[in-house]
PADRENMI-199679 format. One line per field, with one value per residue (C-alpha): x, y, z; residue in one letter; chain; residue number from 1. Coordinates in nm, 2 decimals. Each point is the difference from the previous one (the first is absolute). Layout:
N
xx X_...
yy Y_...
zz Z_...
loza a_...
drenmi A_...
timi NUM_...
REM end
This chain:
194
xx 0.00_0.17_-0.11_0.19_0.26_-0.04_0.20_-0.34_-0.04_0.41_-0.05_-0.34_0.29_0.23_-0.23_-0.19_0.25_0.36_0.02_-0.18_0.29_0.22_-0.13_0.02_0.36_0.10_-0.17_0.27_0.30_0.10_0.31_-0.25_-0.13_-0.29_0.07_-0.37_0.06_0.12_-0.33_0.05_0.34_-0.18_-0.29_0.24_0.24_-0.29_-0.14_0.34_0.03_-0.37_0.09_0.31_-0.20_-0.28_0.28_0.07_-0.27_-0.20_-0.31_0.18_-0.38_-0.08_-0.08_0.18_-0.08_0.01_0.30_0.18_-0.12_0.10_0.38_-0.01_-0.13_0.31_0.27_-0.09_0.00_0.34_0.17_-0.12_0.04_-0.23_0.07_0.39_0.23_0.05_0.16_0.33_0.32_-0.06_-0.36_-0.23_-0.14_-0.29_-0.04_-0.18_0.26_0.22_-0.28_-0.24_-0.14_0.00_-0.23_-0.20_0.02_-0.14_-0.31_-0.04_-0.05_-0.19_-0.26_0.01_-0.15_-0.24_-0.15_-0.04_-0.05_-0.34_-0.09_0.01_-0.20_-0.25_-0.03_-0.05_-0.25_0.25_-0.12_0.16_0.38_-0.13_-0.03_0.27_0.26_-0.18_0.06_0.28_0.38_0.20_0.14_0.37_0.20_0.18_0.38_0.27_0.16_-0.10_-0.37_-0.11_0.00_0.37_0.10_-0.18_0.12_0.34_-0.05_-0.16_0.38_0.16_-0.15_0.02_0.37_0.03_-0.23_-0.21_-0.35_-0.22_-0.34_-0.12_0.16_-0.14_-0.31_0.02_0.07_-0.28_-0.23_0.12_-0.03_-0.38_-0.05_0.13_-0.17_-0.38_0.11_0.05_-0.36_-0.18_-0.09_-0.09_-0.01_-0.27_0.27_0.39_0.18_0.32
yy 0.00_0.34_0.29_0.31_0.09_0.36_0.17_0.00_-0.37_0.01_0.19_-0.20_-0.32_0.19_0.08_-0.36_-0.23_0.10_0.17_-0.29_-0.20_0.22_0.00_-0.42_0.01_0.25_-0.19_-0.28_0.24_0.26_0.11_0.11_0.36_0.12_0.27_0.08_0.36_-0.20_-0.04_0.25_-0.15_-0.34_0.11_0.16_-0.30_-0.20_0.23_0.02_-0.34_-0.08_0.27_-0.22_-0.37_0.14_0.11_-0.37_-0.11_-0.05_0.16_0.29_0.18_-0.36_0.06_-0.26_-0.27_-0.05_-0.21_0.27_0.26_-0.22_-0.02_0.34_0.04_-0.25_0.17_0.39_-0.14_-0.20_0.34_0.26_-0.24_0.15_-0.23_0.12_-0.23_0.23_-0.33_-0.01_-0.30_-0.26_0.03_-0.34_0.05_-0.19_-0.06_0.31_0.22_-0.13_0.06_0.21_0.19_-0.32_-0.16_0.33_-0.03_-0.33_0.06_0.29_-0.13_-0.27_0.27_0.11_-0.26_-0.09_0.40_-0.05_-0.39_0.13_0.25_-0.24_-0.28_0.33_0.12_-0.33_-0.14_-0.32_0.02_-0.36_0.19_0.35_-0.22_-0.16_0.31_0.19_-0.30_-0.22_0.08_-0.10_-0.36_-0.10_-0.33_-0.16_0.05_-0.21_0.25_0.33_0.10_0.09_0.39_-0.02_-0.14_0.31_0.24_-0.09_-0.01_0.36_0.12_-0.13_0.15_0.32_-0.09_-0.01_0.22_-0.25_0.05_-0.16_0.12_-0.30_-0.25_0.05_0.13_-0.38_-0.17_0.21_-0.14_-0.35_0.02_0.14_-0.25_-0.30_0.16_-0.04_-0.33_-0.12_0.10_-0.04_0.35_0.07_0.33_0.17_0.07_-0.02_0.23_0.03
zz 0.00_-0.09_0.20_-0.05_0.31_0.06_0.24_0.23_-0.01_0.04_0.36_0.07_0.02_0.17_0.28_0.00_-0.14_0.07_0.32_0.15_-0.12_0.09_0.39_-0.04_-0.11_0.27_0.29_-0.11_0.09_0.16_-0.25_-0.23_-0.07_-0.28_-0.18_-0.08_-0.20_-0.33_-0.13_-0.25_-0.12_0.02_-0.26_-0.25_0.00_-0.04_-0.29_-0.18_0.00_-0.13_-0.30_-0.08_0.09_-0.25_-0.28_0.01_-0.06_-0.35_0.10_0.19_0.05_0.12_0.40_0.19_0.22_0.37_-0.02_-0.18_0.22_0.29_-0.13_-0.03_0.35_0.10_-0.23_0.17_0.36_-0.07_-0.19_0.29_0.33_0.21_0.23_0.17_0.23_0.29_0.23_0.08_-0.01_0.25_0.04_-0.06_-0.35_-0.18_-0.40_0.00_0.14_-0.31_-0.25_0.14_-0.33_-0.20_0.19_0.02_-0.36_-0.02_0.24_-0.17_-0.32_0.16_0.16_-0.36_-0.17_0.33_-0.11_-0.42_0.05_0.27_-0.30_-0.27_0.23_0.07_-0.41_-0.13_0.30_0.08_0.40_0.04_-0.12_0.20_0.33_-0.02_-0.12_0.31_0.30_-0.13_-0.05_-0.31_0.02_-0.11_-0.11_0.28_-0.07_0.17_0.14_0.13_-0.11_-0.37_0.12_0.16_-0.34_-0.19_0.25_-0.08_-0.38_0.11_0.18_-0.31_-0.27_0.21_0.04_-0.38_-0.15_-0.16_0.10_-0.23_0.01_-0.26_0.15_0.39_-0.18_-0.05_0.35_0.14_-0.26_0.05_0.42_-0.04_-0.30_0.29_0.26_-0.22_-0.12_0.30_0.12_-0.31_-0.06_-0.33_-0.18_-0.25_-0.23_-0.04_0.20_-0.33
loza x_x_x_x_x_x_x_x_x_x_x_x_x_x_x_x_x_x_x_x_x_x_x_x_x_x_x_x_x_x_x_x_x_x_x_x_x_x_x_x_x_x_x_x_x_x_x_x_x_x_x_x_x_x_x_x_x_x_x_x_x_x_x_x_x_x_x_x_x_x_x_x_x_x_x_x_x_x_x_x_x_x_x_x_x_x_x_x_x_x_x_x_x_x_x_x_x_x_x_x_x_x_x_x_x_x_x_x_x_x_x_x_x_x_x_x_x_x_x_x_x_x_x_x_x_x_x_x_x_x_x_x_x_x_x_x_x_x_x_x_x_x_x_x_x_x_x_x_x_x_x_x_x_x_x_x_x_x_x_x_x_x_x_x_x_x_x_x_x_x_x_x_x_x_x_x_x_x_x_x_x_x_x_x_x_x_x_x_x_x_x_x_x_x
drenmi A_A_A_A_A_A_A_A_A_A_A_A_A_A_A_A_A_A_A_A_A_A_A_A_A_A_A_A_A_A_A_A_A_A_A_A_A_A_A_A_A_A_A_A_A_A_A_A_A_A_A_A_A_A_A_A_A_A_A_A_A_A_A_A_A_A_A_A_A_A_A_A_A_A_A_A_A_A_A_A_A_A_A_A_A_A_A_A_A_A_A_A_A_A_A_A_A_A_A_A_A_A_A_A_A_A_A_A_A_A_A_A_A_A_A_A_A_A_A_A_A_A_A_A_A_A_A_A_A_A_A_A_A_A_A_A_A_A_A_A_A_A_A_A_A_A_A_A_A_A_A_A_A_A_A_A_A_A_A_A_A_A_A_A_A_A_A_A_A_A_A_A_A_A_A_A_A_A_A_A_A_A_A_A_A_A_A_A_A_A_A_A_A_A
timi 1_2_3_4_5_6_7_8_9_10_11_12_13_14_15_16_17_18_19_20_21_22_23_24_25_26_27_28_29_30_31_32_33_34_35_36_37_38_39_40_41_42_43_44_45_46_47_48_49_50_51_52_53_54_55_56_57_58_59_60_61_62_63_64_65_66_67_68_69_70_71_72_73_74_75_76_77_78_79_80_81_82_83_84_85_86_87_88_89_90_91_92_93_94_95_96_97_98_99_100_101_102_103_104_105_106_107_108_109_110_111_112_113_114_115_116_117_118_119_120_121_122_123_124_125_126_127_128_129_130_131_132_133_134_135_136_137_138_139_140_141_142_143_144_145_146_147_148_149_150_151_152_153_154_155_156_157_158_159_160_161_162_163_164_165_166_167_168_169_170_171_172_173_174_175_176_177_178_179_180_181_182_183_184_185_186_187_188_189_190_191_192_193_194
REM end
């Protein structure tokens, strides 16, 4: 389901979505800090990179989907790191001191879908997928070691490492996590989502 992200529906997450996040994340450490003023900063990374993620594309008047727009969500939180390591040497630290941001990212874009994925269910009357979106969480493969969103959290640090953010590309592992998420529960959609 594409529905346009405007800079309104941009703060609407902020508020709803990401702070909330950002308040679980911090509960888990006190070496963290929020740097909440980078809103602004956040919204034109985001829009510079949808200009370039459109010029890609062969539509480029095509609105995207929510897996796009959740990548994008995920590439703007990992290039601004709201989220700042205040803790010192020595301290006890947990996985998210190491990668706070890319975990935000990933919840994030998680939230993100959760909001379009609750709009589509509404606009095309799928109360079965509407329910479900609005009381269940997204579910992920088993991995052997460390958990499916350790794994993309680290691909997350690297690409940031490297430069190599690739909208397409985790445009696509979002897809594929809600796609094994309804599978799993038999939810079935009015129409396809790409």
């Amino acid at each position: 389901m594409n529905k346009k992200m405007d800079e309104d529906s941009f703060k609407y997450l902020w508020d709803t979505v990401f702070t909330k996040y950002v308040r679980e994340i911090l509960t888990k450490s006190n070496l963290l800090q929020f740097r909440n003023h980078l809103i602004d900063e956040m919204w034109r990374i985001y829009t510079v990179k949808n200009k370039a993620t459109h010029e890609s594309m062969k539509d480029k008047e095509e609105l995207i989907d929510r897996h796009k727009v959740a990548a994008l969500i995920a590439y703007s939180i990992i290039k601004i790191e709201p989220i700042k390591i205040i803790g010192t040497k020595g301290e006890k630290k947990t996985y998210f001191d190491f990668l706070p941001n890319e975990f935000l990212a990933i919840k994030s874009a998680l939230g993100t879908l959760k909001f379009f994925g609750l709009y589509e269910a509404k606009i095309t009357n799928n109360m079965t997928m509407y329910k479900f979106i609005s009381q269940k969480g997204f579910d992920f493969p088993i991995c052997k070691e460390k958990t499916f969103l350790d794994h993309i959290a680290r691909a997350l640090y690297n690409s940031k490492n490297t430069s190599s953010f690739d909208v397409f590309t985790y445009a696509l592992v979002f897809f594929l996590i809600e796609e094994y998420t309804f599978n799993k529960h038999n939810i079935t959609r009015n129409f396809p989502v790409i």
